[in-house]
C-alpha positions as CSV (number, residue, x, y, z in Angstrom):
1,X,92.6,97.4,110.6
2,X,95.3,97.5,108.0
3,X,95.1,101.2,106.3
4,X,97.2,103.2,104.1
5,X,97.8,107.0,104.9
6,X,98.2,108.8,101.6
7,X,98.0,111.9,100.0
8,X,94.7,112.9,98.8
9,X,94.2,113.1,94.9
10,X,91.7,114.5,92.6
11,X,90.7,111.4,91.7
12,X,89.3,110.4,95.4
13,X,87.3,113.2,95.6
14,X,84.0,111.2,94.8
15,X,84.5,108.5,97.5
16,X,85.6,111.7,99.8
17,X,82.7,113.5,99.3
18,X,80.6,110.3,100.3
19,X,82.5,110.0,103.6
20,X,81.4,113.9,104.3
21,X,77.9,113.0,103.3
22,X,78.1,110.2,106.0
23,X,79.4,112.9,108.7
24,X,76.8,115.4,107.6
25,X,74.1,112.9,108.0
26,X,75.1,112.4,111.8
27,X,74.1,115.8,112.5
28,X,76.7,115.9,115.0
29,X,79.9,116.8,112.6
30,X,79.6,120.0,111.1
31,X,77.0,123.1,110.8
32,X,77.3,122.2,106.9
33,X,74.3,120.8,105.3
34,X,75.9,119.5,102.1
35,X,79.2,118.4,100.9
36,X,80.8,120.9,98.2
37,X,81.6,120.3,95.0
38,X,85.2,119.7,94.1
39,X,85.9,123.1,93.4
40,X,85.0,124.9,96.4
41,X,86.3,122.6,98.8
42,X,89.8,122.4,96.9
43,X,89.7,126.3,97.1
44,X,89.3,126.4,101.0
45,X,91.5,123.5,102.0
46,X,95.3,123.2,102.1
47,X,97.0,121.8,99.7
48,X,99.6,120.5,101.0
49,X,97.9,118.6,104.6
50,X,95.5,116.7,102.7
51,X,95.2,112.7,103.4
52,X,93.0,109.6,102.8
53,X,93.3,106.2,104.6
54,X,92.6,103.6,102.1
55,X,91.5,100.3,103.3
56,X,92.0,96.6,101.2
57,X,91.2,97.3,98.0
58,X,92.0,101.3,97.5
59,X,88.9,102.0,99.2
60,X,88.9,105.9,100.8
61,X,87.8,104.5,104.5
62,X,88.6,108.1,105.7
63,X,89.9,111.2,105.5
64,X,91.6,114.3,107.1
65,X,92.7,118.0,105.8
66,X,93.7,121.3,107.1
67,X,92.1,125.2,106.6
68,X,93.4,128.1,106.9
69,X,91.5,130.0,110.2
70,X,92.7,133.7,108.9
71,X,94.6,134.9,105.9
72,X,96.0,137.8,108.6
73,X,100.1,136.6,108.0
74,X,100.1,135.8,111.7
75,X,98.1,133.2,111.5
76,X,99.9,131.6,109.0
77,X,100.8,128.5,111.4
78,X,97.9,128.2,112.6
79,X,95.0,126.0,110.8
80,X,91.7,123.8,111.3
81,X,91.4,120.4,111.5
82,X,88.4,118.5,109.3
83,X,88.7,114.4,110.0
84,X,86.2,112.2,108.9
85,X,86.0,108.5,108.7
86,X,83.4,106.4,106.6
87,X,80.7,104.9,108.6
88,X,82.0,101.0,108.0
89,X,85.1,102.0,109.5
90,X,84.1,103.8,112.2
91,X,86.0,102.6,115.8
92,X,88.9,100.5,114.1
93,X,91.6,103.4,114.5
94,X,91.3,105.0,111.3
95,X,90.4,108.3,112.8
96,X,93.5,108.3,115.0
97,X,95.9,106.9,112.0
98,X,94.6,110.2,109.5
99,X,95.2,112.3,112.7
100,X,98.4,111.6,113.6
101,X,100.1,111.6,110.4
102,X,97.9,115.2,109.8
103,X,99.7,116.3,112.7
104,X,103.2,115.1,111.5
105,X,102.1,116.4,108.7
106,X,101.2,120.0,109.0
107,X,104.2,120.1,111.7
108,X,106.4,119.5,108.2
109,X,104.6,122.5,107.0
110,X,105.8,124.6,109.4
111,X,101.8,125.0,111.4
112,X,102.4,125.2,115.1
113,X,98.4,125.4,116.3
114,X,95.6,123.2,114.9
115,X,92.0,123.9,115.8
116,X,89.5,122.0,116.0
117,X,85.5,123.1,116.6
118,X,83.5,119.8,118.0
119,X,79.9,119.4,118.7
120,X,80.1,118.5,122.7
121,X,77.7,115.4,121.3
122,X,80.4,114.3,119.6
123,X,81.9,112.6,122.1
124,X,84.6,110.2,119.7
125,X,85.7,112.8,118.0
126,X,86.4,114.8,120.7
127,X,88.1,111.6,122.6
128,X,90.2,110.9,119.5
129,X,91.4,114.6,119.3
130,X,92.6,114.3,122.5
131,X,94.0,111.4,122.7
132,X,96.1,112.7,119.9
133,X,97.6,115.7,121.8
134,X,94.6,118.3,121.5
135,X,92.8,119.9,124.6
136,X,89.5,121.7,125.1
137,X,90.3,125.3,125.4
138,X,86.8,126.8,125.9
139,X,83.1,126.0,124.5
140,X,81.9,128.5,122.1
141,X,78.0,128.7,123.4
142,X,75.2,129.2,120.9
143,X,77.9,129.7,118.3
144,X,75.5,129.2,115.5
145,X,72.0,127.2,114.0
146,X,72.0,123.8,113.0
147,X,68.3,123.1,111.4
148,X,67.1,126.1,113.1
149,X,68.5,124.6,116.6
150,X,71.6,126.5,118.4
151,X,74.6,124.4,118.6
152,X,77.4,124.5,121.0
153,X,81.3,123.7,119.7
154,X,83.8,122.8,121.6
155,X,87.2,124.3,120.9
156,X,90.3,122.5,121.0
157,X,93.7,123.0,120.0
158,X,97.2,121.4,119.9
159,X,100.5,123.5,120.1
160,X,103.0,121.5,118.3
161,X,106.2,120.6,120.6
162,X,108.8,121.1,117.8
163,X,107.5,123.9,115.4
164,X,107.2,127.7,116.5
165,X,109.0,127.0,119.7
166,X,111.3,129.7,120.0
């Protein structure tokens, strides 16, 4: 499938937010309920590892950003990965496309460790994390209530090979 990776606007924040709503409504993508509005979400997400995949006509097909995991300056190269990928373009390597250039991207930011927290029943997104680099590094057990049912993640990470090497 023919996408371009782009820097997310304002301006595809509505067909962003429908692409989380998609994910939420799996069940299996986040312990979130409901998408945010613009404002909260812009305030927790950075600014500068923030991407859309845009299919044939400027459609947002999918999309990927980064958070911060502490404010602590140590951590400072270190953040959380959020991918998700509209339901209609689900298994045609859009996932792996907004992942890879997040990696490249973040790396160009100077982040040497991205996270990742994954239901264990989501099994594709944990396949396309590592496929691009990431590996399970434990499974957080119980970790917290999903519709009043305990949930298990899965943490991954990927050390980058070029940033924070020395």
């Amino acid at each position: 499938m023919n996408t371009a990776i782009e820097k997310m606007l304002p301006a595809h924040w509505p067909r962003v937010r429908a692409v989380y709503e998609e994910g939420l409504a799996t069940g299996d993508a986040t312990f979130e309920t409901e998408a945010p509005e613009w404002e909260r979400w812009d305030a927790s997400h950075l600014r500068a590892c923030r991407l859309v995949a845009l299919a044939e006509g400027g459609r947002v097909a999918g999309w990927a950003a980064l958070s911060h995991v502490s404010a602590r300056k140590v951590y400072a190269g270190v953040a959380e990965v959020s991918v998700y990928v509209g339901a209609e373009f689900r298994g045609r390597g859009v996932g792996r496309a907004l992942l890879k250039a997040l990696v490249r991207e973040s790396e160009s930011e100077g982040v040497w460790t991205l996270q990742a927290g994954i239901f264990p029943e989501n099994t594709a997104s944990v396949a396309l994390h590592e496929a691009c680099g990431f590996r399970v590094v434990g499974r957080r057990e119980r970790v917290g209530k999903l519709k009043g049912r305990w949930r298990d993640t899965l943490l991954l990470e990927r050390r980058s090979q070029t940033v924070g090497v020395d």
